[in-house]
VOKOL-843526 format. One record per residue (C-alpha): chain; x, y, z. Coordinates in Angstrom, 1 decimal, always signed. Layout:
// VOKOL-843526
<site A <X Y Z>>
...
//
This chain:
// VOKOL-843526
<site A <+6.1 -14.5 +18.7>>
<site A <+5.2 -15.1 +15.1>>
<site A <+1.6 -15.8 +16.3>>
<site A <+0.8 -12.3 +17.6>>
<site A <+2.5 -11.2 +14.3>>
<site A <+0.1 -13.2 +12.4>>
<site A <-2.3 -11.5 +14.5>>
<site A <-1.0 -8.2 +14.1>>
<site A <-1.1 -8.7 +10.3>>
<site A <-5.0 -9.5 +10.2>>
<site A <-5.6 -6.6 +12.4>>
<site A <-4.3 -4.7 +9.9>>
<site A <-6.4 -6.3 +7.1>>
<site A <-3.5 -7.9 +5.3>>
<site A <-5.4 -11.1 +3.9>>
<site A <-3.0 -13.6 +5.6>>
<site A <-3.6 -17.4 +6.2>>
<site A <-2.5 -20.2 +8.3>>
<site A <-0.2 -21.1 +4.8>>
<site A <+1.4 -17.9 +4.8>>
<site A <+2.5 -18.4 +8.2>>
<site A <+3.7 -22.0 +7.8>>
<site A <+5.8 -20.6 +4.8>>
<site A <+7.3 -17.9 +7.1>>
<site A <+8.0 -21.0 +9.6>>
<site A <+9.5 -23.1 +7.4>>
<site A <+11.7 -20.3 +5.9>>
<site A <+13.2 -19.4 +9.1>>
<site A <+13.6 -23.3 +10.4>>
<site A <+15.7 -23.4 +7.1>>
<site A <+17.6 -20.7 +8.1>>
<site A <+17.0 -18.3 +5.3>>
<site A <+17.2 -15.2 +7.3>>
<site A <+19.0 -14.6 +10.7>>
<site A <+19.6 -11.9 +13.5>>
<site A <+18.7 -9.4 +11.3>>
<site A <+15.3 -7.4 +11.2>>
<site A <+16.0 -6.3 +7.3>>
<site A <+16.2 -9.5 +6.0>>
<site A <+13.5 -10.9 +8.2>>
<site A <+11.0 -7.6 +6.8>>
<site A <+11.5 -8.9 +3.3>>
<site A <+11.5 -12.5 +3.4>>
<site A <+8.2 -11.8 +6.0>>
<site A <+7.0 -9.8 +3.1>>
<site A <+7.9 -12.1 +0.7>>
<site A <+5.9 -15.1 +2.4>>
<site A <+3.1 -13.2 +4.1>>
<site A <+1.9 -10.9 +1.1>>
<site A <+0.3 -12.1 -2.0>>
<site A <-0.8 -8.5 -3.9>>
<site A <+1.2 -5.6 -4.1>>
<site A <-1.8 -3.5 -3.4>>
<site A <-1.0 -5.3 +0.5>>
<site A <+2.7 -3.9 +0.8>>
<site A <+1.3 -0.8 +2.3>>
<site A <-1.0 -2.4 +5.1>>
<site A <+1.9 -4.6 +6.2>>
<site A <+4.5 -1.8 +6.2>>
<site A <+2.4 -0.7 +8.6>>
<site A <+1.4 -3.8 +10.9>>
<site A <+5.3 -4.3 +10.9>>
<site A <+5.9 -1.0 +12.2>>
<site A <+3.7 -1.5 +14.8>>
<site A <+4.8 -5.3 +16.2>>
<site A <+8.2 -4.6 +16.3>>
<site A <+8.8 -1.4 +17.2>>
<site A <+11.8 +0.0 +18.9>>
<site A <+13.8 -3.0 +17.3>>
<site A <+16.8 -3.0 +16.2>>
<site A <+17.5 -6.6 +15.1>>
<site A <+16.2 -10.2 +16.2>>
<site A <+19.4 -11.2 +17.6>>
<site A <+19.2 -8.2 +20.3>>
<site A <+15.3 -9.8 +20.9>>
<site A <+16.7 -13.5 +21.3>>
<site A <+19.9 -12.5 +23.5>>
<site A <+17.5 -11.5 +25.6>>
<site A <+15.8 -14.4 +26.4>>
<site A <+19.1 -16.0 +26.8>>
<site A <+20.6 -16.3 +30.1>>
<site A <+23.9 -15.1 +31.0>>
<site A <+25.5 -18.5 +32.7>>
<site A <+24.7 -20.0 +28.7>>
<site A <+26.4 -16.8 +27.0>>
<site A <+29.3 -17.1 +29.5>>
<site A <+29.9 -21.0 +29.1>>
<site A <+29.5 -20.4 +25.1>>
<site A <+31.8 -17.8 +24.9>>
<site A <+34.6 -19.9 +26.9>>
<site A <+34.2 -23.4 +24.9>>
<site A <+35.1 -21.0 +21.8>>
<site A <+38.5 -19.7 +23.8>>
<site A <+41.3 -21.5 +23.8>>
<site A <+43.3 -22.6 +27.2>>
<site A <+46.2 -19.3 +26.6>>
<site A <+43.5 -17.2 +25.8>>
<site A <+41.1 -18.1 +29.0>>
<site A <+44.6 -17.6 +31.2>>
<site A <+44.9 -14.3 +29.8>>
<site A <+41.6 -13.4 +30.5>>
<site A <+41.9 -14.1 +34.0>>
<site A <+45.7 -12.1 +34.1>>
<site A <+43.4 -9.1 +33.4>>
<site A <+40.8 -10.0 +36.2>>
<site A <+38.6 -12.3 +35.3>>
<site A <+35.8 -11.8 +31.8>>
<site A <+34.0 -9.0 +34.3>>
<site A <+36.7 -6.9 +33.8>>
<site A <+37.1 -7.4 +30.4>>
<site A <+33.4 -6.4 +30.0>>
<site A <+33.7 -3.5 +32.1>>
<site A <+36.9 -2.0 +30.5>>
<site A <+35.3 -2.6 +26.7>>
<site A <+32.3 -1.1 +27.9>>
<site A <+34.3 +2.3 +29.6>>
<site A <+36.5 +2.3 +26.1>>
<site A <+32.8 +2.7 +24.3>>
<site A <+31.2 +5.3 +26.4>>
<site A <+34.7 +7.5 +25.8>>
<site A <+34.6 +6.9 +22.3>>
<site A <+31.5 +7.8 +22.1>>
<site A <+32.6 +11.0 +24.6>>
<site A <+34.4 +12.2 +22.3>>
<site A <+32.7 +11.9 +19.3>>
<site A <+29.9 +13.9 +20.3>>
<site A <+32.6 +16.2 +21.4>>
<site A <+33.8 +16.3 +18.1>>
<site A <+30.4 +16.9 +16.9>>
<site A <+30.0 +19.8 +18.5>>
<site A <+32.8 +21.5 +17.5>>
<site A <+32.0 +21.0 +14.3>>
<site A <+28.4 +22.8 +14.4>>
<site A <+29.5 +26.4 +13.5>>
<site A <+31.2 +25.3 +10.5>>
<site A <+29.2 +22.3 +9.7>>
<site A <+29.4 +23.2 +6.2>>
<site A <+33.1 +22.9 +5.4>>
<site A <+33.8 +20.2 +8.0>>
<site A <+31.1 +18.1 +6.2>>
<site A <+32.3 +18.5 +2.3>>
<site A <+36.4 +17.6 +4.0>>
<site A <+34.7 +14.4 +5.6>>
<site A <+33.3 +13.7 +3.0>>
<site A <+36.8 +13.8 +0.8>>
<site A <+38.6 +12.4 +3.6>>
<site A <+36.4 +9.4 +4.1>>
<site A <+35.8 +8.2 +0.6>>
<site A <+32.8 +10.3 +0.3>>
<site A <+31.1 +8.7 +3.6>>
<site A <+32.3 +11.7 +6.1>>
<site A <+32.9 +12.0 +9.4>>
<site A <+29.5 +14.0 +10.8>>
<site A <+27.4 +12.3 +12.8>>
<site A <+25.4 +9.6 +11.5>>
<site A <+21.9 +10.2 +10.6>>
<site A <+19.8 +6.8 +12.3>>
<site A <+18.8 +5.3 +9.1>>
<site A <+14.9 +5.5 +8.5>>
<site A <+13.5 +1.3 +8.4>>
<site A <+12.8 +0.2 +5.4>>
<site A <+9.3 -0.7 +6.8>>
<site A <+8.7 +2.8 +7.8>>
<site A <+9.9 +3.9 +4.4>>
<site A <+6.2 +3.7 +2.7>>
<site A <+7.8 +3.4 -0.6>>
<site A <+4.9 +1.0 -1.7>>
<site A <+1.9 +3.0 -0.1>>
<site A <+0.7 +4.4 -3.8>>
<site A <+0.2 +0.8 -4.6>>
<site A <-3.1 +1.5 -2.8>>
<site A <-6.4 +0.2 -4.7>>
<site A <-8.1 +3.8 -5.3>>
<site A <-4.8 +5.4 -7.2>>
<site A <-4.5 +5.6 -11.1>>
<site A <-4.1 +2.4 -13.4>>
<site A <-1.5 +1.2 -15.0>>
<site A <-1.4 -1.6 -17.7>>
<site A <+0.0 -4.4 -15.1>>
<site A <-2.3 -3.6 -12.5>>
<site A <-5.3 -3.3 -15.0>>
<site A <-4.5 -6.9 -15.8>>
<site A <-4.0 -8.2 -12.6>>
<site A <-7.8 -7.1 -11.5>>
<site A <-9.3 -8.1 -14.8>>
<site A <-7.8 -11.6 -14.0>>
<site A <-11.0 -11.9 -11.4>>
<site A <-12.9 -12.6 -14.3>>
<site A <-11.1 -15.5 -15.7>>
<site A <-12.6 -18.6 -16.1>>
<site A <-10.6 -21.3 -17.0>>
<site A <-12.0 -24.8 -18.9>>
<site A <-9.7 -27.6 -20.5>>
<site A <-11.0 -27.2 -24.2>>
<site A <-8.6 -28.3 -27.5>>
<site A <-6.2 -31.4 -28.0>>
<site A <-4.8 -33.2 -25.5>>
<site A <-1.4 -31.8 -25.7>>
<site A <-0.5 -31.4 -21.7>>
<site A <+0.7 -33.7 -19.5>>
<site A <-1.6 -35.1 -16.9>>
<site A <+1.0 -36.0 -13.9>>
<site A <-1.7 -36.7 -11.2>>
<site A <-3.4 -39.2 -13.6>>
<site A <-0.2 -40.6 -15.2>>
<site A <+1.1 -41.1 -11.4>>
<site A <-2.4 -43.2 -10.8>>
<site A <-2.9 -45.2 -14.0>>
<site A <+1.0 -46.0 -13.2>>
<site A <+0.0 -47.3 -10.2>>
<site A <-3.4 -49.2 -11.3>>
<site A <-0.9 -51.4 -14.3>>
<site A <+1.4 -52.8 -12.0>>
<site A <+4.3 -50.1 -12.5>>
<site A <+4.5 -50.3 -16.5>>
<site A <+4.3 -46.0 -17.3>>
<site A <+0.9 -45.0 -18.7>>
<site A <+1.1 -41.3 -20.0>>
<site A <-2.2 -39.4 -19.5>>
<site A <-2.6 -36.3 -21.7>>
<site A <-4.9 -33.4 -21.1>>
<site A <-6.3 -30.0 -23.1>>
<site A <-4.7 -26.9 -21.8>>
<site A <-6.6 -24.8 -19.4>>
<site A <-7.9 -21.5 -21.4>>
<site A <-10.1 -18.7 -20.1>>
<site A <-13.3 -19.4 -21.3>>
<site A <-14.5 -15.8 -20.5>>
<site A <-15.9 -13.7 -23.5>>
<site A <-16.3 -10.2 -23.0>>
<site A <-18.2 -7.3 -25.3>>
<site A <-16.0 -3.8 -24.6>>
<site A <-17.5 -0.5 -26.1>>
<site A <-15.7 +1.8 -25.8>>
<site A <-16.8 +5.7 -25.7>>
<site A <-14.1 +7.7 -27.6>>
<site A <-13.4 +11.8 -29.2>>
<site A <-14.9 +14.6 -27.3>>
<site A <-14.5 +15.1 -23.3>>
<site A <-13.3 +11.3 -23.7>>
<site A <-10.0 +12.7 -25.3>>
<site A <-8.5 +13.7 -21.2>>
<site A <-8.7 +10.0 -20.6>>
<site A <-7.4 +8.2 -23.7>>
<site A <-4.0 +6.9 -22.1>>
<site A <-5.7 +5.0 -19.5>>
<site A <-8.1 +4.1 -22.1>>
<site A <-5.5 +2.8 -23.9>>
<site A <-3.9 +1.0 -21.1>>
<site A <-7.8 -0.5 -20.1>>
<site A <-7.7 -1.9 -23.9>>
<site A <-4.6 -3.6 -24.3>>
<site A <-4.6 -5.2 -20.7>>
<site A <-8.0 -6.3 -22.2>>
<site A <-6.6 -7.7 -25.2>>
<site A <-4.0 -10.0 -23.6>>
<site A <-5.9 -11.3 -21.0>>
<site A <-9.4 -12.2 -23.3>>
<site A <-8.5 -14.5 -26.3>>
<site A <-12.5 -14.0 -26.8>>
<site A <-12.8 -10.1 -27.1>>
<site A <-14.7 -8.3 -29.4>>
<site A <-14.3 -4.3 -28.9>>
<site A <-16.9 -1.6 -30.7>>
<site A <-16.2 +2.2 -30.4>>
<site A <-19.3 +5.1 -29.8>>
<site A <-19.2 +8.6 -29.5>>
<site A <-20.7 +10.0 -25.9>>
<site A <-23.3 +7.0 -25.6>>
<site A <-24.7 +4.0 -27.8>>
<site A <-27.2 +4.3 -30.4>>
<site A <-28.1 +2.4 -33.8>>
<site A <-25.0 +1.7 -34.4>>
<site A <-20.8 +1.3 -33.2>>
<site A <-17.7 +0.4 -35.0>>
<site A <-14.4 -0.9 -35.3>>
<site A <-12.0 +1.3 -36.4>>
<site A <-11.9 +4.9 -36.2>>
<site A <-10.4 +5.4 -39.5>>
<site A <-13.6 +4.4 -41.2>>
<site A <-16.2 +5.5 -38.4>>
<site A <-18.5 +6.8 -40.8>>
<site A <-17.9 +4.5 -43.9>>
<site A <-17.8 +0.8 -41.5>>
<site A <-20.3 +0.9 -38.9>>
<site A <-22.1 -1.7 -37.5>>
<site A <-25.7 -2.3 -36.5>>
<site A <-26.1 -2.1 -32.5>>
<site A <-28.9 -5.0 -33.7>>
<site A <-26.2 -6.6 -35.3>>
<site A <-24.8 -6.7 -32.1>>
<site A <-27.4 -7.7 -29.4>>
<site A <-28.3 -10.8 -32.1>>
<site A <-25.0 -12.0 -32.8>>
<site A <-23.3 -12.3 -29.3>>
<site A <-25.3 -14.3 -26.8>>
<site A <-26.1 -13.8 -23.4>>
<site A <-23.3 -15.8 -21.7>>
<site A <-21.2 -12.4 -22.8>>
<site A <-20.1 -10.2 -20.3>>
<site A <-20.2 -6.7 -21.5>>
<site A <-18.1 -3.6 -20.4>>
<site A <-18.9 +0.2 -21.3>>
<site A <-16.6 +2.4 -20.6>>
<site A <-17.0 +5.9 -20.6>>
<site A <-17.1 +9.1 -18.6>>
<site A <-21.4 +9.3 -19.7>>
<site A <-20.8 +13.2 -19.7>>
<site A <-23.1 +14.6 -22.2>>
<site A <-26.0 +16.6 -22.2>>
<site A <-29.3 +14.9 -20.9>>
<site A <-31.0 +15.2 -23.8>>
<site A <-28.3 +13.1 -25.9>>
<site A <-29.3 +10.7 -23.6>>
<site A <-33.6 +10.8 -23.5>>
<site A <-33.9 +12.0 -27.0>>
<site A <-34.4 +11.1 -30.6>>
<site A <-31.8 +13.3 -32.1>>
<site A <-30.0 +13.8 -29.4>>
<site A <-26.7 +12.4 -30.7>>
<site A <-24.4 +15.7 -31.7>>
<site A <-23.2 +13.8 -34.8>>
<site A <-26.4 +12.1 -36.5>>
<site A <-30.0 +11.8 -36.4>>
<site A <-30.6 +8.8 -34.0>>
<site A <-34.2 +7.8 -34.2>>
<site A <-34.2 +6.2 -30.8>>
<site A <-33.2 +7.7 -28.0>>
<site A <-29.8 +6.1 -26.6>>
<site A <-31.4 +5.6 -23.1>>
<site A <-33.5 +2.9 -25.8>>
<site A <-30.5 +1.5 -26.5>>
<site A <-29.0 +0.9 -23.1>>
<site A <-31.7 -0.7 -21.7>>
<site A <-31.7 -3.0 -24.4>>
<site A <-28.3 -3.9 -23.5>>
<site A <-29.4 -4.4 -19.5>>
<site A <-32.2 -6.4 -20.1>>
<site A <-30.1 -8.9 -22.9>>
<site A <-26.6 -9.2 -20.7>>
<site A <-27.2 -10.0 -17.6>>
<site A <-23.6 -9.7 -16.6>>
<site A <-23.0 -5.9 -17.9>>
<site A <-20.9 -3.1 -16.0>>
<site A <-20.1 +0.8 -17.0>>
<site A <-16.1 +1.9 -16.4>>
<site A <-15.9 +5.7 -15.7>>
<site A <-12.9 +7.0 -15.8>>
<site A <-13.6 +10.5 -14.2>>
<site A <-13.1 +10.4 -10.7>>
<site A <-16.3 +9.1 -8.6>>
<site A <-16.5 +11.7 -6.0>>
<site A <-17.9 +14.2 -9.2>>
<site A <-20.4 +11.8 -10.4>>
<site A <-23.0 +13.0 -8.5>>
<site A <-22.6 +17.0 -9.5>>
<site A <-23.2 +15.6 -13.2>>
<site A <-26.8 +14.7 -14.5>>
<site A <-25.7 +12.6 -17.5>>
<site A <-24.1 +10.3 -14.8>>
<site A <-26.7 +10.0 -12.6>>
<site A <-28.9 +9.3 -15.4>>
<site A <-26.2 +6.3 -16.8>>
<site A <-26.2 +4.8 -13.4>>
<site A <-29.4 +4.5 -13.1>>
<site A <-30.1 +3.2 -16.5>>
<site A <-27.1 +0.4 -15.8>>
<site A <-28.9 -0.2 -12.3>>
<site A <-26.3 +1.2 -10.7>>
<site A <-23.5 -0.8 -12.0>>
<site A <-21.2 +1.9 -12.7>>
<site A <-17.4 +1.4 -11.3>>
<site A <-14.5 +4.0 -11.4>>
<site A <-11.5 +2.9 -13.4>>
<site A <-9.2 +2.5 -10.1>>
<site A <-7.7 -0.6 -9.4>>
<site A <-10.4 -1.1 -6.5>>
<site A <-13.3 +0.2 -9.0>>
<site A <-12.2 -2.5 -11.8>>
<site A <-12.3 -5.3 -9.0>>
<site A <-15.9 -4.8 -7.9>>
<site A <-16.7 -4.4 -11.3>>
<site A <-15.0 -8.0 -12.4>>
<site A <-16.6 -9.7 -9.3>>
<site A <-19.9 -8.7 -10.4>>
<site A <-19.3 -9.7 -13.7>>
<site A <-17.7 -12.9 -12.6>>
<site A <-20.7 -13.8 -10.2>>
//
């Protein structure tokens, strides 16, 4: 069964693996979850899906394999014969109990006496039911005080949990957040064992045990550190204003997961010269040439902006709506492309209006056509191309 579930689940593009299922197998041999579909969804879930962006596509491959079920134990009774239920049941009665049994005609007529009590209980609830229709109102608040607050309508089936959807904005194209910013930023990490030896090496302790005849031998390690180093610029004031909480959300995820990160501002597009701290734009800035000489290639470097503008603050000397830039800014971009090989633009307007926008079309092209939306699925590509 659990095959074609497997199956069902890679249909759906849920990236699952022979581990996953093992996990699932081993779970269930341990008896973690039982007769009950609920418990099996989640710990399913909890085994078979590895990013939340997932939850959605296997909501919906677990709609689709088991529907129409109610609960495993209905799907395994059924593959059970009756002779075994029978003999079960009648090892777990005792001998008065058995004798009764057959006083009342045998376990047959038990079963077909409990099954007439349940279709006339049912009867009459429906009955009652519909009695209740031209004042459902008022009956329904009185059940509801007379029950506790549960009522006595007619139960509403409960909707799956599965069928729910609650996770389907989880999806890779919506709107970031700062926990989902750093989880696809985390694609670009690239970890190296640089410092003091300060970890313990178990593998290697284990083995140079081994190799002196069972006396211990502690091996120490350096700590694995992301050895990534990223240049952000960062395009802030004017049309970028609309974006600035996302912006902010971009920077701090940025912050926490590059210990080497060194961040410049720019208004509408990079000329001669960026800076730090907004405060002090026009008392601190610092030379773009400053820039391209001090941080070397290996650097991977992010723009982001929404590269709306007029054209000619992109093509022009003077262009720039605050200064006199002598060199165009397309100049200055290029310069960028052809020093970083490993150099991406984040847009945060939405991608489907790129193309009604000339600036854009003219950044893109300038960037080669590495410009990325900032969506969960645009800051992935962007991160694999950076990480290639």
């Amino acid at each position: 069964m659990l095959i074609n579930f497997f199956l069902t689940l890679r249909r759906y593009k849920v990236p699952v693996t022979i581990r996953e299922l093992m996990d699932l197998l081993a779970a269930l041999d341990q008896g973690v979850v039982y007769s009950n579909v609920d418990d099996f969804y989640l710990l399913s879930r909890t085994c078979m899906v590895k990013d939340e962006k997932n939850y959605d596509k296997f909501d919906r491959a677990f709609s689709s394999y088991f529907k129409g079920l109610e609960d495993l134990h209905g799907m395994l009774e059924s593959l059970i014969p009756d002779e075994w239920l029978r003999h079960e049941f009648e090892q777990s009665l005792s001998a008065e109990e058995l004798a009764e049994i057959e006083s009342l005609g045998g376990l047959e007529k038990l079963i077909e006496a409990f099954k007439k009590a349940k279709e006339e209980e049912a009867k009459k609830a429906e009955e009652g039911e519909e009695g209740k229709d031209g004042d459902e109102g008022d009956a329904d608040k009185e059940g509801k005080k007379g029950e506790g607050g549960l009522g006595r309508g007619k139960k509403k089936k409960a909707k799956k949990v599965w069928d729910q959807r609650q996770y389907k904005n989880l999806d890779d194209s919506v709107e970031l957040g700062t926990r989902n910013i750093k989880m696809a930023l985390r694609r670009l990490r690239k970890f190296a064992r640089t410092g003091r030896e300060e970890e313990l090496d178990m593998d290697d302790t284990i083995r140079s045990t081994a190799h002196n005849g069972g006396m211990l031998d502690i091996k120490m390690r350096p700590e694995r550190k992301n050895t990534v180093k990223v240049l952000l610029l960062l395009d802030i004031g004017g049309s970028m204003d609309a974006h600035v909480k996302v912006c902010e959300e971009l920077f701090s995820a940025t912050r926490t997961e590059f210990k080497h990160l060194e961040s410049f501002y720019f208004h509408n597009f990079i000329y001669e010269s960026v800076w730090k701290d907004n405060r002090r734009r026009m008392n601190e800035r610092i030379p773009t040439w400053e820039i391209l000489n001090k941080y070397a290639q290996d650097y991977k470097v992010v723009f982001v902006g929404d590269a709306t503008m007029a054209p000619y603050e992109i093509t022009h000397a003077g262009g720039s709506v605050e200064h006199w830039n002598e060199e165009p800014g397309a100049t200055w971009l290029s310069r960028f492309s052809s020093l970083y090989e490993r150099l991406v633009w984040i847009n945060p307007t939405p991608q489907e209006t790129w193309e009604y926008s000339t600036s854009v079309s003219m950044t893109q092209e300038l960037v080669e056509g590495r410009m990325f939306p900032l969506t969960i699925r645009g800051l992935e590509e962007g991160m694999n191309l950076l990480s290639k």
